[in-house]
N, C-alpha and C positions, 0 to 999 in steps of 0.2 A: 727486887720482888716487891710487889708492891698487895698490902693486905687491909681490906677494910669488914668490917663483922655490925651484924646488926641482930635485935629478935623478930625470928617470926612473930607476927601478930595475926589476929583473927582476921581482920583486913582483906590480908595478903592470901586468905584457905581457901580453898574448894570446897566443896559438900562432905567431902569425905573428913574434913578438919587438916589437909596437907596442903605445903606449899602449891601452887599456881605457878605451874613449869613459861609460863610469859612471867612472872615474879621472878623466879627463878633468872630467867635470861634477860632482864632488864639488871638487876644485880650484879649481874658478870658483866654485862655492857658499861655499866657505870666503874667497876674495876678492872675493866682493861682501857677507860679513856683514862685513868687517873695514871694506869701504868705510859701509858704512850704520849701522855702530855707530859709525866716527868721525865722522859726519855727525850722529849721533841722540846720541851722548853716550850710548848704552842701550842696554841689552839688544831683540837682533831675532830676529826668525824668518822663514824663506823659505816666504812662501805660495802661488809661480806662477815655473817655469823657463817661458819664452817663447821660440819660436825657436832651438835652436843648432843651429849650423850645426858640420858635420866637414868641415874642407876640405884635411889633410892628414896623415897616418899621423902620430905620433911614435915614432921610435927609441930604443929600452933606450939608456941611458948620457946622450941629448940633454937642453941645459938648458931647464927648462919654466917659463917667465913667465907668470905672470896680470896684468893692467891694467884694474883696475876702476875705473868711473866712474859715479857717479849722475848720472842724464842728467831726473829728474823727481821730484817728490815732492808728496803728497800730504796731505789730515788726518791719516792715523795710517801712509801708504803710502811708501816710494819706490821707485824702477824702478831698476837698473843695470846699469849696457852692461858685458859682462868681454870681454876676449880674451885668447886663448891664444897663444905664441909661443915656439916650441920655434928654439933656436939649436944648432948646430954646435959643439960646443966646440973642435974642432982648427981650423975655419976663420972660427968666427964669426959665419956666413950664417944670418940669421934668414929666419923663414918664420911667416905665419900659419896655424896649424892647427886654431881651433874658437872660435868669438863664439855670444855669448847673451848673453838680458834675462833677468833674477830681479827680481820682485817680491818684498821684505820691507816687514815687519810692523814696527813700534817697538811693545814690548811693555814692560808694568809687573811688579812681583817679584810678581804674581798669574797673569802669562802673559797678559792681556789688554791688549786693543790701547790704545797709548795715542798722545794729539797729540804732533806732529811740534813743537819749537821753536825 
């Protein structure tokens, strides 16, 4: 499993002051290539986001966890599950707020697909 965490910043908000669900899904793309490059040993590419689900705003300043996990893998493919979980910093209180599948590619220094080993 692989987990990397950052803070919301103003940056990253909408008008409403909540994360930016492309913020949001760039986040989970960036930890599930970290998951699938330590899984491949290699350079990947994301061929297919599947399914994410937004199940609850995040707040400018909240701490935001990605937990990816390859749940499948393939000849040259594997699948992994991310979720997002924005914490409370004054109180703690975690909350899920956004899952999804990424399909990546294990790619060779020519950009094309190569076996999983």
């Amino acid at each position: 499993m692989t987990r990397i965490a950052r803070i919301v910043q103003p940056a990253d908000s909408n008008s409403q002051g909540t994360l930016f669900g492309g913020e949001a899904m760039r986040f989970m793309d960036e930890a599930a290539a970290v998951a699938a490059i330590r899984y491949t040993h290699g350079s990947v590419v994301t061929a297919h986001v599947d399914a994410v689900d937004f199940h609850h705003p995040v707040p400018v300043g909240a701490l935001l966890e990605a937990s990816a996990r390859v749940t499948a893998v393939g000849r040259t493919s594997l699948v992994v599950q991310v979720i997002l979980e924005a914490e409370d910093r004054y109180t703690g209180e975690r909350v899920t707020t956004t899952s999804g599948r990424f399909v990546l590619v294990a790619v060779d220094d020519q950009a094309r697909p190569r076996v999983i080993e």
